[in-house]
Every structure is written in C-alpha cells, then in structure tokens.
C-alpha positions as CSV (number, residue, x, y, z in Angstrom):
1,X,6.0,-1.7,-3.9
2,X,4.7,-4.7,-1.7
3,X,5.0,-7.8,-3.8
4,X,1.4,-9.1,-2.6
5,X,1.7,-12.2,-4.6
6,X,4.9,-13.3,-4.0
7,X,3.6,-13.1,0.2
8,X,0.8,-15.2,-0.7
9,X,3.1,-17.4,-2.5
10,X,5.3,-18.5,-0.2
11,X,2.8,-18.1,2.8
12,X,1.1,-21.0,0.6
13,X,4.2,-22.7,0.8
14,X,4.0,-22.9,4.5
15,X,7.4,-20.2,5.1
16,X,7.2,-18.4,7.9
17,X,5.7,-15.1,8.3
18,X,9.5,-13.7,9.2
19,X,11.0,-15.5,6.2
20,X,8.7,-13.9,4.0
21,X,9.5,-10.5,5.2
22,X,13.0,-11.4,4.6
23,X,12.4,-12.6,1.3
24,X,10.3,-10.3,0.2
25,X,11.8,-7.0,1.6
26,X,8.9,-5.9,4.0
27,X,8.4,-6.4,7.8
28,X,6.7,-9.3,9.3
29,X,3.8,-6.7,10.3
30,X,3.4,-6.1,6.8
31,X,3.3,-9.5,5.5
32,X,0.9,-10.2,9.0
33,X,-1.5,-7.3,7.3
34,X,-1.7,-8.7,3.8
35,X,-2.2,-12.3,4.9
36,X,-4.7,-11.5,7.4
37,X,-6.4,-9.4,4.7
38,X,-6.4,-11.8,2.2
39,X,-8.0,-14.7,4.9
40,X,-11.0,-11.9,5.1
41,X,-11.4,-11.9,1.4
42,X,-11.0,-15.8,1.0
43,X,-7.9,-15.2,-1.6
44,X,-5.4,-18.0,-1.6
45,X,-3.3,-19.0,-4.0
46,X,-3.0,-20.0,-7.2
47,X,-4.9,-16.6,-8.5
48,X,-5.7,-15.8,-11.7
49,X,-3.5,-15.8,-14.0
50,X,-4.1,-12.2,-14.9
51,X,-4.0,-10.6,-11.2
52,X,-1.4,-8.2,-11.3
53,X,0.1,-6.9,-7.7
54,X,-1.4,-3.7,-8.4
55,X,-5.0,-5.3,-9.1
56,X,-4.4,-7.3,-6.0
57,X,-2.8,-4.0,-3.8
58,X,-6.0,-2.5,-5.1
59,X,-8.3,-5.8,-3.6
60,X,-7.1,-6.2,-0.7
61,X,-6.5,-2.7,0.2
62,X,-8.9,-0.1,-1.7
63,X,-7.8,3.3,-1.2
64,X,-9.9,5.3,-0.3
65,X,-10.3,9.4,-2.0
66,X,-10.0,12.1,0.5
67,X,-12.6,14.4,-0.2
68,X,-12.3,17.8,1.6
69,X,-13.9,21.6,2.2
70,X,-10.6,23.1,3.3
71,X,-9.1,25.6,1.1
72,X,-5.8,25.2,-0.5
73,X,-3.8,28.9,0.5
74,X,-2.5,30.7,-2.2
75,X,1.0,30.0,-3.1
76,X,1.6,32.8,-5.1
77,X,0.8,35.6,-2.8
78,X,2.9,33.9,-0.1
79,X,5.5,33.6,-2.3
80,X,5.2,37.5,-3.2
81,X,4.7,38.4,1.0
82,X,7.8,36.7,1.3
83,X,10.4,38.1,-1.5
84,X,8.8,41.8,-0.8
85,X,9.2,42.4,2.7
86,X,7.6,45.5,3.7
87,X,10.1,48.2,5.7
C-alpha cells in the first residue's frame, strides 16, 4: 500500500520528489500523482490527527464502482463441456 502520508510528510519537508520514492518504496510518478493530487484538494500537512492512509487513499483517490450489463458465463457448465468431451 502507498504510504500517502508519509509522501506528504517529507514532501513538507522539502525532500525531493526522487528521495521520497526512494524512501517510501514507490516511483517518483507515483509520489508526482499523490502530490499533485493533494495541491488540487489543498491538503498539506500536518493533517488530522485521525486521517488514516486509507481515509486519505480514499480522498485523494475515490474509486470509483464499475457498474455493468454484461453477463458473467457460467462457470459450471464450462467446467462440465470441458471434463466431458464429446466423441
């Protein structure tokens, strides 16, 4: 997982965008994205004391729920069409 707080941390700190990604395990695109993000959303740090990475991940980045009409195939007759071959 992305440590978004630790990025802002040290981005606050004035480290380098490489140095970050170093330190924190993630490319420099990555830590590029989050920053850049987080300038759109005006969140610097400190944050609040209760913002968890995963309350941030979900802040910055909101996923978004695929909703589709496609059908899903049925598994279990595929399965059966394949251990029964017909001769």
């Amino acid at each position: 997982m992305t440590k978004y707080r630790e990025i802002l941390r040290l981005k606050s700190l004035g480290f380098s965008d490489r140095n970050i990604a170093r330190s924190c395990s993630v490319s420099r695109n990555t830590v590029r994205r989050v920053i850049d993000r987080a300038d759109e959303l005006s969140i610097s740090w400190p944050l609040d004391f209760g913002m968890t990475d995963g309350a941030l991940e979900e802040l910055l980045f909101p996923s978004e729920k695929s909703v589709t009409d496609r059908r899903l195939p049925d598994y279990s007759y595929i399965r059966k069409e394949l251990l029964f071959p017909v001769l």
